[in-house]
Each structure stands twice: as C-alpha cells, then as structure tokens.
C-alpha positions as CSV (number, residue, x, y, z in Angstrom):
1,X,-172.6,-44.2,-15.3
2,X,-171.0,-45.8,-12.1
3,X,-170.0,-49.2,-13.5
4,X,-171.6,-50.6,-10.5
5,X,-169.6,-48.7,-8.1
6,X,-171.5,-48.0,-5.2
7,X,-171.3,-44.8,-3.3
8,X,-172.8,-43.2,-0.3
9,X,-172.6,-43.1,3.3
10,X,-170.8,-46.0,5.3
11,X,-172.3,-47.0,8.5
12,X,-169.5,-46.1,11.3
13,X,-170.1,-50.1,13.0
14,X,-168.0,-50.9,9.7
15,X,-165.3,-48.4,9.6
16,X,-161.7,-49.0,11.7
17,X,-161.9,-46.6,14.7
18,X,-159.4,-45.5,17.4
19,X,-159.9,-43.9,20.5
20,X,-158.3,-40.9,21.7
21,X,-158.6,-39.1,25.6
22,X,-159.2,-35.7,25.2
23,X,-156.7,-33.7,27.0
24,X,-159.1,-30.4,27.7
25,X,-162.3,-29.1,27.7
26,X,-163.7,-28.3,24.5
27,X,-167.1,-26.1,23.4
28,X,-168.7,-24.2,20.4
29,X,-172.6,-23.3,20.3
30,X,-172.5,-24.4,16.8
31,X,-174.3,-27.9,14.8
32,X,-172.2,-30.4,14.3
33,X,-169.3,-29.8,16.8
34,X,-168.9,-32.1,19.8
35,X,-168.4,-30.6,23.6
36,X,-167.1,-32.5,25.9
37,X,-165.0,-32.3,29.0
38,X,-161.6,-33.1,29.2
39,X,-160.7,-36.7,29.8
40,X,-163.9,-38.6,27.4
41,X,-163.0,-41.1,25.6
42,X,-163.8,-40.5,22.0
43,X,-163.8,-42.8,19.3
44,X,-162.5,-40.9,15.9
45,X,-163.5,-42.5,12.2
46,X,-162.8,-39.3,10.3
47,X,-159.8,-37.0,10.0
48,X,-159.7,-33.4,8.4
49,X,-157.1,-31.0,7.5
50,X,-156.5,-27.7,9.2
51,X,-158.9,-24.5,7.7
52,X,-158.8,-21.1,8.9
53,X,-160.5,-21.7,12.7
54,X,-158.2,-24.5,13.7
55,X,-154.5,-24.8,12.3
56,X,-154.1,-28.3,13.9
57,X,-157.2,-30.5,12.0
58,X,-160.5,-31.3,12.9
59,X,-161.6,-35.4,13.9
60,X,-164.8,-36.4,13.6
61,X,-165.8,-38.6,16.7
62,X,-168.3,-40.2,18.9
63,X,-168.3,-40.4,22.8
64,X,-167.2,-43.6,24.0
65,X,-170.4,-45.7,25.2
66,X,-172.9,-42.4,24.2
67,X,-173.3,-42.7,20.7
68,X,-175.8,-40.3,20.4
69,X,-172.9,-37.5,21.5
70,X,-170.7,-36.8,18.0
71,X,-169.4,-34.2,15.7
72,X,-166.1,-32.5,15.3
73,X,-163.6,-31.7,17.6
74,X,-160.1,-30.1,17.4
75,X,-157.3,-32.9,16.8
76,X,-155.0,-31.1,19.1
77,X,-157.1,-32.1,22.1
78,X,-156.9,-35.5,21.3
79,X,-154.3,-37.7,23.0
80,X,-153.8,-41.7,23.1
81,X,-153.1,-43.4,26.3
C-alpha cells in the first residue's frame, strides 16, 4: 500500500539541473555512457558515488542543446566555469 505516494520516473524538464564543461575527452563502447569531447557543455540531474571503474563518481548528464546525447560520464571531467 503506498498511501497515495506516487513513485516513478521524473521527467528531467522538472528536475534542478547545472551545467558543467568537461575538461577532457571522454569514451566507453558501452550503453548508457556519454562520449563527448572535451569542452561540451553538459547539463547533470543525477549524481552517483564512486564503484570499482571510477573512484571519483559518475554524473548522469545530457549535452547542452542535443538532448538526444546523454548517459554517464566520469564527475572528474566535469568543471564549472
């Protein structure tokens, strides 16, 4: 029973964003992850810890004007400006 608690997905238009520069290029052949080359613009609506392939954290971002472009991308290669 949820007591009318609603759960699911939130649409990103409704979530606080910021955006970040990336300071280097970044790539991985795998789903999910975001490539990019370094100085995009992304804008970040999720943060995760560090795991066992990146000490530093993952964000989970879209590129700036190219929303089809997202995924997750080490936090270390994010700067603001």
């Amino acid at each position: 029973m949820n007591n009318g608690e609603q759960r699911g997905w939130i649409p990103q238009r409704l979530l606080a964003t910021r955006h970040y520069e990336t300071t280097a290029s970044f790539s991985n052949r795998n789903t999910g992850f975001l490539n990019v080359q370094k100085g995009i613009w992304i804008s970040v609506v999720c943060w995760e810890g560090p795991d066992e392939f990146e000490a530093a954290g993952w964000a989970w971002g879209t590129v700036l004007n190219n929303g089809e472009q997202r995924g997750w991308i080490p936090q270390r290669l994010l700067a603001t400006r």
